[in-house]
C-alpha positions in Angstrom: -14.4 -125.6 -1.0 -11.3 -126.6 -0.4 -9.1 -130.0 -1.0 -6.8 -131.8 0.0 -4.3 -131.6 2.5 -0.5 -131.9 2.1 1.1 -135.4 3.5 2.9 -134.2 6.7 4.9 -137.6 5.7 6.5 -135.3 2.5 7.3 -132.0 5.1 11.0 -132.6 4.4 10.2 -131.1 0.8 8.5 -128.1 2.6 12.5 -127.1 3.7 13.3 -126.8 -0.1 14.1 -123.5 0.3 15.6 -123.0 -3.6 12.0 -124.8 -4.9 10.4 -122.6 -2.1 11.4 -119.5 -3.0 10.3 -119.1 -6.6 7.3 -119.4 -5.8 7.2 -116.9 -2.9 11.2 -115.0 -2.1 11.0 -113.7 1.6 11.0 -110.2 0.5 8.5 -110.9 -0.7 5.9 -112.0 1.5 7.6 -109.2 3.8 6.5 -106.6 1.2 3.1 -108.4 1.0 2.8 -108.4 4.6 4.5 -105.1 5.6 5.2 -106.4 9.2 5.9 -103.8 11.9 7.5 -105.1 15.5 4.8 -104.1 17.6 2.3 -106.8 15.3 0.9 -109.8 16.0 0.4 -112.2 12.9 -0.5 -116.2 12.1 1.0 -117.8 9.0 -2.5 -120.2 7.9 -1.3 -123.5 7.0 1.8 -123.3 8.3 3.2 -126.5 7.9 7.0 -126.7 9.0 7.2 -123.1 9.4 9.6 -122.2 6.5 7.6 -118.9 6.1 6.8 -118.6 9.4 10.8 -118.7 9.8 11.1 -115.8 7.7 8.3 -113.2 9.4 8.9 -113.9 12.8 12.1 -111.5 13.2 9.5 -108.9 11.9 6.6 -109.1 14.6 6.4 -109.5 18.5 4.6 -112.5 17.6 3.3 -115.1 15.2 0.7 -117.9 15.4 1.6 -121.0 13.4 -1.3 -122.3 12.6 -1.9 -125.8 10.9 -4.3 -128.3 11.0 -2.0 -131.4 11.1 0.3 -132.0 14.5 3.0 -133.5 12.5 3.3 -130.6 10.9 4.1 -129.0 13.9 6.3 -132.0 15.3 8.1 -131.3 12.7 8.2 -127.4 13.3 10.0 -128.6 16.7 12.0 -130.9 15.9 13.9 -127.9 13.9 13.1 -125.0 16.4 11.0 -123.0 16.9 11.7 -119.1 17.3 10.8 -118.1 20.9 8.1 -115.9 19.8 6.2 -118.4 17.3 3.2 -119.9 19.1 2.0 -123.6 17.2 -1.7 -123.6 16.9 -3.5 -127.0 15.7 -6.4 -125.7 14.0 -8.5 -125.8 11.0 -9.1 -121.5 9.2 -12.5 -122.3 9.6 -12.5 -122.6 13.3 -9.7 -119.9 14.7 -9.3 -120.0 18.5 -8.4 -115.9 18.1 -10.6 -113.4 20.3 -12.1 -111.3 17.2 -10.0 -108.4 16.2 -6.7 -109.5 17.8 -5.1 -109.7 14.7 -2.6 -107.2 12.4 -1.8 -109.9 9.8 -2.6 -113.1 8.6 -0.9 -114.9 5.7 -0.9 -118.1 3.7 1.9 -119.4 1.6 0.6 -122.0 -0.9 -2.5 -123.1 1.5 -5.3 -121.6 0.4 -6.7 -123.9 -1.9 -6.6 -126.1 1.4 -8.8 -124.0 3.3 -10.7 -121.8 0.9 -14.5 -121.3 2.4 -16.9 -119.0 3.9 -16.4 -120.1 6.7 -12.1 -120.2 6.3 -12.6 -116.7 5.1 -15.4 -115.4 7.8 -12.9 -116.2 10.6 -9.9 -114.3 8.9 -11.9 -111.3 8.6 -13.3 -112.0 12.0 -9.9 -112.0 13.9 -7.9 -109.3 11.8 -8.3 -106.3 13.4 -9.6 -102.8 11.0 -7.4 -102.8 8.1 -5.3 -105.5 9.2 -3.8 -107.0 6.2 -4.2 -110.5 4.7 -1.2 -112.1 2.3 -1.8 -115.0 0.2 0.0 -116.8 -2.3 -1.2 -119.9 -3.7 -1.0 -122.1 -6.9 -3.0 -120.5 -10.1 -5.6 -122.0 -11.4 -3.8 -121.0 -15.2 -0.7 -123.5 -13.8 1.1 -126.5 -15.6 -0.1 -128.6 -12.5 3.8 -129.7 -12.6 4.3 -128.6 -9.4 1.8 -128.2 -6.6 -1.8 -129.5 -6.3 -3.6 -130.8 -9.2 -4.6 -128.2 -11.4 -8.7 -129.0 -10.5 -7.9 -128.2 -7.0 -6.7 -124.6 -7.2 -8.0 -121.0 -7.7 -7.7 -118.3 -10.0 -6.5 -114.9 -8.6 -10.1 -113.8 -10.0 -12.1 -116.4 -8.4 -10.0 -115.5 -4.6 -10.4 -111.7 -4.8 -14.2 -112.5 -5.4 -14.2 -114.5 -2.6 -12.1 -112.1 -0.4 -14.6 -109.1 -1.4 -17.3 -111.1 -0.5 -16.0 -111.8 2.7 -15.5 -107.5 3.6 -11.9 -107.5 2.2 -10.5 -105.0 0.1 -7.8 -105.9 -2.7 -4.8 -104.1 -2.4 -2.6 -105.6 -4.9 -3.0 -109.0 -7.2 -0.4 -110.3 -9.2 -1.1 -113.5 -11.7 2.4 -115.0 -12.5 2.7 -118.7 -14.4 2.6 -121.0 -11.3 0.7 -118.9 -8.6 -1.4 -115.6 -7.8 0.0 -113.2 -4.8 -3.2 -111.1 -3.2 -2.7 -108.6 -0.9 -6.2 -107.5 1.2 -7.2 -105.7 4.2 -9.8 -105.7 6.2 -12.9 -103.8 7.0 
């Protein structure tokens, strides 16, 4: 599946970090994550890098991955941390050797990239039990904020997906706006 992409033209609302953080708080997606220093982790979709901001103090390393180069001009134009590499790709096509992986996660992107083939890649380049984070907007939302209500997933219908793609679910939380899943790999 999968929908529509957000308008790199709009990334300045990406730095909100007050509207940001309800959705997702940095401790957050650090518990979520549970980053150690020696790790080597991508943020999927990650736009202007306000997450990827947040982790990379955490890990040796971090792939920013998005699909737009905008997204990463923009990245630049505000810094990027020395040990953040920008990576222009779709999820579905991950130029990771297989396994090379300790973490992956996606900030309000999956509905972007949601697939077999999206999610046969993350489980192809997360090493054994590496873990994979996502928060995204619920399919139960207002639609007031975020994608159109049509174009998201419920918490349900992503864990299904995720177990059908050799995850296992470590935690799920369904809040008003958005769904936090927690998985590792096989």
């Amino acid at each position: 599946m999968g929908y529509h992409t957000f308008d790199a033209g709009r990334a300045d609302k990406l730095e909100d970090a007050q509207q940001r953080y309800r959705s997702l708080s940095a401790e957050e997606l650090h518990w979520a994550l549970s980053p150690d220093s020696d790790e080597t982790v991508a943020d999927l979709g990650s736009g202007t890098g306000f997450y990827t901001d947040d982790i990379a103090p955490a890990v040796e390393s971090v792939y920013a991955v998005d699909i737009q180069e905008a997204m990463h001009d923009y990245y630049r134009e505000k810094g990027v941390p020395d040990n953040v590499d920008l990576v222009t790709s779709a999820v579905d096509d991950l130029p990771f050797d297989t396994g090379s992986l300790d973490g992956a996660f996606s900030t309000m992107t999956y509905h972007e990239f949601a697939s077999d083939g999206a999610l046969n890649e993350v489980a192809r380049v997360l090493n054994s039990g590496g873990t994979f984070a996502i928060a995204d907007w619920a399919a139960s939302g207002s639609g007031r904020n975020g994608p159109p209500v049509d174009e998201r997933f419920s918490a349900a219908e992503a864990t299904d997906a995720l177990r059908q793609h050799g995850f296992t679910i470590e935690f799920e939380a369904v809040r008003p706006e958005t769904f936090l899943l927690v998985a590792s790999a096989e």
